[in-house]
C-alpha positions in Angstrom: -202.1 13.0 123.5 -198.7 12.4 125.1 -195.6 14.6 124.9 -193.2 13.7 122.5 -190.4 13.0 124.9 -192.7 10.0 126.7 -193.1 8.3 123.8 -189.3 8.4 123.1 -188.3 7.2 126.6 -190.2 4.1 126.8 -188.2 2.6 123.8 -185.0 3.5 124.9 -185.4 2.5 128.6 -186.5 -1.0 127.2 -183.8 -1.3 124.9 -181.3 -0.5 127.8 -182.3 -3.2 129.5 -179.0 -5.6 129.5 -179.6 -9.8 128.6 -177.2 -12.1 129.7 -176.9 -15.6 127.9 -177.5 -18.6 129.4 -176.7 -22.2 129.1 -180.2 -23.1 129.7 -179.9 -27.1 128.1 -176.9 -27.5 130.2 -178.0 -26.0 133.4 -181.1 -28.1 133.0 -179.1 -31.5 132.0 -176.8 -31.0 134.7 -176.8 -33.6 137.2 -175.8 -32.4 141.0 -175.8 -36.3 142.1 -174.1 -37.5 139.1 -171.3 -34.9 139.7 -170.4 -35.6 143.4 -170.2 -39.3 142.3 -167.7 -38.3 139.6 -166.3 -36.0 142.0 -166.0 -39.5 144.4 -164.8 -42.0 141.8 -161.7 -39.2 141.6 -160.3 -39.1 144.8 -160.9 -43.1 145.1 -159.0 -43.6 142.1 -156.0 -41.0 143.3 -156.2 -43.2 146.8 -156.0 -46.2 145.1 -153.0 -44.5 142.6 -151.2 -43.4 145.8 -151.8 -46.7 147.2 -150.0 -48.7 144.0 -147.4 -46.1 143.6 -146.3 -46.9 147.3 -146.1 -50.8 146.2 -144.1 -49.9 143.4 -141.4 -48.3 145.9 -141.5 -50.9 148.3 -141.0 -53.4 145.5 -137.4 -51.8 145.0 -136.3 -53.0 148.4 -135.8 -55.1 148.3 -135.5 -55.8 145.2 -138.3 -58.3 143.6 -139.1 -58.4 140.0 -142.1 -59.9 140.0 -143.8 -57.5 142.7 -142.4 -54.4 140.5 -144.3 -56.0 137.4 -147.7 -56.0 139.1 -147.4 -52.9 141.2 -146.7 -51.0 137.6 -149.9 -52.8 136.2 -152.1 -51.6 138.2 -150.2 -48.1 138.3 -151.1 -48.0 134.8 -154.4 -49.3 134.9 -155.2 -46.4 137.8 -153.6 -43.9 135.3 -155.9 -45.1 132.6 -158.7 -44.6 134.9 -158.3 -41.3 136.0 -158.0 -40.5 131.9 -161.4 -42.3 131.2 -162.9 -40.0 133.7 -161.3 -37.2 132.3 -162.8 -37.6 128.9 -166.1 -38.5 130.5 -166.6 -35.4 132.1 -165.2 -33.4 128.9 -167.7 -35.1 127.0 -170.9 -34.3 129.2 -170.4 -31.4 130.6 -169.2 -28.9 127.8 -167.6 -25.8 128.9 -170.5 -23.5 130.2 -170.2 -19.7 128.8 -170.4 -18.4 132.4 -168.8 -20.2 134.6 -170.0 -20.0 138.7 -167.6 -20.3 141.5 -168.2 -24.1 142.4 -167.3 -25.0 139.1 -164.5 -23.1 139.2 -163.0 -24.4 142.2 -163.9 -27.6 140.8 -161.8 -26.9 137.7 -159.0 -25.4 140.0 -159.2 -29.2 141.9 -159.4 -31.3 138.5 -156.3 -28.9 137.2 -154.3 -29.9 140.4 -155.0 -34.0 140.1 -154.2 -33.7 136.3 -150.7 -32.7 137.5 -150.6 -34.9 140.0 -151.0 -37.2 137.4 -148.2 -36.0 135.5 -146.2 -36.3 138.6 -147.2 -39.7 138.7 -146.5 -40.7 135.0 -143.0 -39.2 135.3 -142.1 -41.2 137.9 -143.9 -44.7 136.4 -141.3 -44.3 133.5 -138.6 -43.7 135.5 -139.3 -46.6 137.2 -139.8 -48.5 134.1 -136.3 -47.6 133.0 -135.2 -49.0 136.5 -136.7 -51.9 135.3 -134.9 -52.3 132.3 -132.1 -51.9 133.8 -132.3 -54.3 136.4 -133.2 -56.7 134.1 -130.0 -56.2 131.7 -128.4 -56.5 135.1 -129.8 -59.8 135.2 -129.1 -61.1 131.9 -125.6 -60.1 132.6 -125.6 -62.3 135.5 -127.0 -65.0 133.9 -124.3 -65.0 131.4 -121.8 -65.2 134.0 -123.6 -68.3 135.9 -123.3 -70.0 132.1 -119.9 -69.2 131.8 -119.2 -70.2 135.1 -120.5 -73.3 134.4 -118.8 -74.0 131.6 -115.6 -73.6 133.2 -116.7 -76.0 136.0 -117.3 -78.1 133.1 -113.7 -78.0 132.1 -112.2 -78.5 135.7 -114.2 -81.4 136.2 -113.2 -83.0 132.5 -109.3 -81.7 133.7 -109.8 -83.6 137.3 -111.3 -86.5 135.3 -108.1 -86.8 132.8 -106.0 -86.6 136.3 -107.8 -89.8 137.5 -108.9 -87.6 140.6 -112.2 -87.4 142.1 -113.9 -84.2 142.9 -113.5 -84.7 146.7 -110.0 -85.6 146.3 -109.1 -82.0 144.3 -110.9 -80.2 147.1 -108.2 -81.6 149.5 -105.1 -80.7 146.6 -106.7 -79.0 144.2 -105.5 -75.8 145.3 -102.1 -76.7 146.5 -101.0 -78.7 143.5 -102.2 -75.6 141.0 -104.5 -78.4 138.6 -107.4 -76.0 138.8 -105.4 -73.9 136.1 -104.0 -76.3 133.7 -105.5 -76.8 130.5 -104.2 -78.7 127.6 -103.5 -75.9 125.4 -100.3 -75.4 122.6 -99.8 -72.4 124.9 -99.0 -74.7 127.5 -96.8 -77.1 125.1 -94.8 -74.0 123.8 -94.1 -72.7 128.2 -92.8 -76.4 128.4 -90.5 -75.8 125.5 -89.1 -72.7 126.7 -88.6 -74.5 130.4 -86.7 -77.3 128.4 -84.0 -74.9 126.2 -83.5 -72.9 129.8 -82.5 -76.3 131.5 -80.0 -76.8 129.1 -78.8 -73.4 129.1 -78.7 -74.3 132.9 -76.2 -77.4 132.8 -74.6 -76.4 130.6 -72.7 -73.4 133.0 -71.7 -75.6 135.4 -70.2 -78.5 132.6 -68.3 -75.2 131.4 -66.7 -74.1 134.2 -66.1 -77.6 135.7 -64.2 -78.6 132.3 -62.0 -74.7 132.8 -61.7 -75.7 136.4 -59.8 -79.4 135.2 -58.4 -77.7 132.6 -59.6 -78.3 129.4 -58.7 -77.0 126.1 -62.5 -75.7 125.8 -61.7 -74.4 122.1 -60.4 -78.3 121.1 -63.5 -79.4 123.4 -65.9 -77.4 121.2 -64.7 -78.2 117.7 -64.6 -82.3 118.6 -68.3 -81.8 119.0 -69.2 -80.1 116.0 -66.1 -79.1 113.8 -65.1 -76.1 111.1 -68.1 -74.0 112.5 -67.3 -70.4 112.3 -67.9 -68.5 114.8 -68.6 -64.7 115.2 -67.4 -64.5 119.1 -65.0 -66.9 121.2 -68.0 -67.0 123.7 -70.5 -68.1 121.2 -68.7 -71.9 121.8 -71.0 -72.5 124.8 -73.3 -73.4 122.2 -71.5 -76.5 121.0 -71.8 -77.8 124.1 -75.5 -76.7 124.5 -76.0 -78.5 121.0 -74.3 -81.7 122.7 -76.5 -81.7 125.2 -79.6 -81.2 123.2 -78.8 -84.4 120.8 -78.6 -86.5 123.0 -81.4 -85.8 126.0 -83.9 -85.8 122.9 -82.7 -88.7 121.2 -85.5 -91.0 121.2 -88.5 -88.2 121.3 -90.1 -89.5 118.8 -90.5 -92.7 120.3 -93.7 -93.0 122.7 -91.4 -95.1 125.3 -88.7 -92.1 124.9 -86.5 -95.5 123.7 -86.8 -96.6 127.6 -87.4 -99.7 128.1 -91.2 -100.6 130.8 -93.0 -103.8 131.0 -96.5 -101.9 130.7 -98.4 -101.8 128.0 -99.9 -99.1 125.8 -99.9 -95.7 128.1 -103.2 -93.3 127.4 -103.2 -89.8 126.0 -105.1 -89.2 129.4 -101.8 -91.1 131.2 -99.3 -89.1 129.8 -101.4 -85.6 130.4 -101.8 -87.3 133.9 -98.3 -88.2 134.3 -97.0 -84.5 133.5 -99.7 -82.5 135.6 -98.3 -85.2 138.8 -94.7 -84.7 137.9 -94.6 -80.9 137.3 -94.1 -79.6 140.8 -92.2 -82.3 142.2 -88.6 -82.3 143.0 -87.2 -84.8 140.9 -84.5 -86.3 143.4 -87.9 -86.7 145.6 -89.5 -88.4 142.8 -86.2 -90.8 142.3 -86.6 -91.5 146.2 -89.8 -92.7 146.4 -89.5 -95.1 143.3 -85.8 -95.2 141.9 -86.6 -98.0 139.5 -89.4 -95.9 137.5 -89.7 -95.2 133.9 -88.0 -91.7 134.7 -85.4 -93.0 136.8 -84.2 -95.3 134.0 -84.5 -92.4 131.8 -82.2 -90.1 134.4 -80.0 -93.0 134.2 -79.7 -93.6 130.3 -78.9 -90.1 129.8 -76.8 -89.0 132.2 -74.2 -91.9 130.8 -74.3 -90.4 127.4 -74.1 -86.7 128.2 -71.5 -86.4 130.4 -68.3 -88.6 129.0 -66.4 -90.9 131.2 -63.1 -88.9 130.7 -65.0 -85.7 131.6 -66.5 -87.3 134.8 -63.0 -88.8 135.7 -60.9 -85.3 135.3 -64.4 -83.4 137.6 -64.1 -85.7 140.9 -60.6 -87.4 140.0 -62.9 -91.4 139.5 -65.9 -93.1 138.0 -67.5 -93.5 141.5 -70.2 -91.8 141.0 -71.1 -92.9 137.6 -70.5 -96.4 139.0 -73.0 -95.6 140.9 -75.5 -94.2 139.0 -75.2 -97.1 136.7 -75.9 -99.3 139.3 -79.3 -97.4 139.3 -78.5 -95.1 142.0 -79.4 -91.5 142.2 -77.0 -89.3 144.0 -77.7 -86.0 146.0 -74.1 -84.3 144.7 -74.9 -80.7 143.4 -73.8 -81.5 140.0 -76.6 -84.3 139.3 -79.3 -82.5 141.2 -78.6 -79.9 137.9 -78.2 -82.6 135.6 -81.7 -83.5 137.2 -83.9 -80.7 136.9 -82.6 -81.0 133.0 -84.0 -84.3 132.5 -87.4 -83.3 134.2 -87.7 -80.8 131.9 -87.2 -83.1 128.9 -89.4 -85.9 130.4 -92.2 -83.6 131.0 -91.8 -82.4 127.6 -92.1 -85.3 125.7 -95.4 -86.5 128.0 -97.1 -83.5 127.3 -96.2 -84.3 123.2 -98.5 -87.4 123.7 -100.8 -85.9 125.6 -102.1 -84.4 122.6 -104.2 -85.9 119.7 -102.3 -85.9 117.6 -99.4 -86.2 118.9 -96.8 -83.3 118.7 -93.7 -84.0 116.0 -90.3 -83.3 116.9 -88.0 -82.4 114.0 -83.8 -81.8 113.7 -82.1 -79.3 111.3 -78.6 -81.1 110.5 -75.4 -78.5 109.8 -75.1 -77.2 106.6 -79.5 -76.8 106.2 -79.9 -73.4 104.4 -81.7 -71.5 107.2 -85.2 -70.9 107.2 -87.2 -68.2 108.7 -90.5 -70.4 108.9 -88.4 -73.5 110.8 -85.3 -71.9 112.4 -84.7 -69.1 114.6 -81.4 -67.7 115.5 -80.2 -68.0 119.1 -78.0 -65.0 118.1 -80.0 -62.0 117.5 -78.0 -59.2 116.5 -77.1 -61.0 112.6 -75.7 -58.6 110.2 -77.0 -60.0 106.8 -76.4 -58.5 103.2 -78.6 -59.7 100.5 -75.9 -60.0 97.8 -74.0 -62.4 100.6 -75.4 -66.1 100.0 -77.7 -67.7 102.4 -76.6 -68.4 105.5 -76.5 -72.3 107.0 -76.6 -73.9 110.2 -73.9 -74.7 111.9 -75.3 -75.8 115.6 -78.6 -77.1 116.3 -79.5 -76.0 120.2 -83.0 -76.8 120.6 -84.8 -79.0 118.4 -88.6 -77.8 116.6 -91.8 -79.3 117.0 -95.1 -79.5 114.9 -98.3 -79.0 117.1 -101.3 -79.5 115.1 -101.2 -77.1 112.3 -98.3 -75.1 113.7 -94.7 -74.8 113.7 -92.2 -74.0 116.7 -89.2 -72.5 115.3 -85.8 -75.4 115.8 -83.5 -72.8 117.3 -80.1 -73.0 115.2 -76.3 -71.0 115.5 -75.4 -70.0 111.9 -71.4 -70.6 111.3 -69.8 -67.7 109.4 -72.3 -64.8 109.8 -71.2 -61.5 111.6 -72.7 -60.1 114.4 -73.3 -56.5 115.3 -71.1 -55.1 118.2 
C-alpha cells in the first residue's frame, strides 16, 4: 500500500503539465513551395509596378497623351495584381494562433509593399488629375484654333469684298490696316462722328477768314437761317455749320450722291471697296492721280455751292481760284486742302451707307420740328428746361440723322430760344 502523499502527487504533476494549441490542419495544408512562388509573383509584380510607374513620368516630358494613357493602364492593372494576391493569400492561409518568426518577417515585408502600394496609388491619382488637366488645357486650345479660324474666315471674306487676293494683302495688308475693318454699325457711327468733326473743322477757318474781310458775321448768320434765338453770341458758328451741312449732304440719298458717272450699277461690295481704298489716302493725292473721278467731280460740285462767289471774292480779292476749280482743277492753297478733307469725310460716308444691305437712310429735321429725344440731340448740352415751359423746337440742323437697320442715330439739332446754364 502506498503513502497517501504518492498517490496525490501523480495527479497533480500530470495536471501541471502545460498544452499549447496548435494549428495542426494549417501547419499540415501549408505549402513551403507554393509560398516562395507567391512570395516571387510579389516582387515581380512590384518590378513590373516600378517599371510602369517610371513610364508614366517619362510620359510627362515631354508631354504625350497617348503614352500617359497606357503607362496608367498598366499602372492600374499592376495595382490590381498586387490586390488579387493580397486576397489570395488572406484567403489560404488564415491567421495562425501562434505565429513563428518567418512568418512574421514575412508579414513585416507584405506590411511594407502594402504601403508601398499606397505610395503608389497616391501618386497614380495625382497623376490622373494631371491628366485632366492637361486635357481641359487642350480643349481650351482647341477652342482657340476654332476661333482662330473663324476670324481667318472673316479676313478672307473682308479681302475678298476688297477685290484683293491673299498674296496681295500679305504685301499691304498690314500697312493699309484692312486686316481690322469689319462692316459693323460701329464702324458707320466712327464715320459719322469723323464727318460732323470735318465740318466743325472748316467751318473755323470760313469764320475767321469772313472777320478777317470784315463781315457783319451777326447779318452773315441770320441770312442763313433767320429769327433763331440764340442763348450766346458764340452759339452763331452754328449757322454756318448748318450751311455747310445742307449742302455737302444734299444728294445723300441718291446712290450717285447726284454726280453725274458713265458706269453703271456700283456693288454693295464696290462701295465697301471704294471706302476701305479711300480711307487713308490724302485726298489732294487721290485728285492727283485721277482729277476727273467720281470724287473729283463731287469736290468740284460742292465746293461751288458752299463757299459763295462774294465770300470767295472778299478772301483772296478774285474768282481765280474758283475759275479754276471749275475748270476741274484742284488746288494745293491751304484753304481747299481743309475744304478737302471735309468732302472726304462726306464721300466716305455716304459709300459706307451703300455698303450695307440695306442701305443706311439719311433723314433732315426742318426748323420749327418739336424736338425729340429718340431723333434729335442737342449740340448744346448744358439746356435749362422747365416742364411748365412748352416744348422746345429746332432752330438749326448741324448734322443730319441716319437709320441703320433697326437703329436710329440721333440728327444733331440747336434749339432757338432755350437758356443755357452758365
Amino acid at each position: 500500500m502506498l503513502p497517501t502523499g504518492l498517490k496525490d502527487n501523480q495527479p497533480r504533476e500530470s495536471n501541471s503539465q502545460k498544452v499549447h494549441p496548435q494549428p495542426m490542419e494549417d501547419s499540415a495544408n501549408q505549402n513551403p513551395e507554393a509560398l516562395e512562388s507567391l512570395i516571387s509573383k510579389i516582387f515581380t509584380n512590384i518590378s513590373s509596378l516600378k517599371s510602369a510607374y517610371i513610364q508614366l513620368q517619362s510620359a510627362h516630358t515631354p508631354y504625350d497623351p497617348d503614352k500617359i494613357q497606357a503607362a496608367d493602364k498598366v499602372v492600374i492593372s499592376e495595382l490590381k495584381n498586387l490586390s488579387e494576391l493580397k486576397h489570395f493569400y488572406r484567403e489560404n492561409n488564415p491567421k495562425p494562433i501562434c505565429v513563428s518568426p518567418q512568418d512574421s518577417r514575412l508579414a513585416a515585408e507584405i506590411q511594407e509593399q502594402q504601403s508601398l502600394l499606397k505610395t503608389y496609388e497616391v501618386m497614380v491619382k495625382k497623376f490622373q488629375s494631371e491628366i485632366q488637366n492637361k486635357d481641359s488645357e487642350i480643349l481650351q486650345m482647341q477652342q482657340m484654333i476654332e476661333e482662330a479660324n473663324q476670324k481667318r474666315a472673316k479676313l478672307e471674306k473682308n479681302l475678298k469684298l476688297r477685290g484683293l487676293s491673299t498674296k496681295e494683302s500679305e504685301a499691304s495688308g498690314d500697312e493699309s490696316g484692312f486686316y481690322s475693318v469689319d462692316l459693323t454699325p460701329e464702324l458707320f457711327i466712327s464715320a459719322v462722328e469723323t464727318a460732323f468733326k470735318a465740318i466743325h473743322d472748316f467751318s473755323k477757318p470760313l469764320i475767321n477768314m469772313m472777320k478777317a474781310a470784315g463781315w457783319d458775321l451777326d447779318a452773315a448768320a441770320n441770312s442763313i437761317e433767320p429769327n433763331v434765338v440764340y442763348a450766346k453770341r458764340a452759339h452763331k458758328k452754328y449757322a454756318f455749320e448748318s450751311h455747310i451741312c445742307q449742302r455737302m449732304f444734299s444728294g445723300f440719298q441718291h446712290e450717285n450722291f447726284s454726280v453725274k458717272v458713265d458706269s453703271g450699277e456700283v456693288s454693295k461690295e464696290t462701295f465697301f471697296h471704294q471706302f476701305l481704298s479711300m480711307r487713308e489716302m490724302d485726298p489732294l493725292d487721290m485728285l492727283g492721280q485721277n482729277p476727273d473721278s467720281a470724287f473729283g467731280k463731287f469736290c468740284t460740285s460742292k465746293y461751288l455751292v458752299v463757299v459763295h462767289p462774294k465770300m470767295e471774292a472778299s478772301f483772296f480779292g478774285n474768282l481765280d481760284q474758283r475759275s479754276y476749280i471749275n475748270g476741274g482743277g484742284h488746288p494745293r492753297t491751304p484753304f481747299y486742302q481743309v475744304f478737302l478733307k471735309l468732302a472726304k469725310s462726306i464721300w466716305l460716308l455716304h459709300r459706307l451707307a451703300y455698303s450695307f444691305d440695306p442701305n443706311v437712310k439719311v433723314f433732315q429735321v426742318k426748323r420749327g420740328n418739336e424736338f425729340s429725344e429718340v431723333y434729335m440731340e442737342s449740340v448744346v448740352k448744358n439746356l435749362i428746361l422747365d416742364e411748365n415751359d412748352p416744348k422746345p423746337r429746332v432752330g438749326l440742323m448741324v448734322m443730319p440723322g441716319f437709320w441703320i437697320g433697326g437703329s436710329v442715330i440721333q440728327s444733331r439739332v440747336y434749339l432757338s430760344g432755350v437758356k443755357v446754364a452758365e
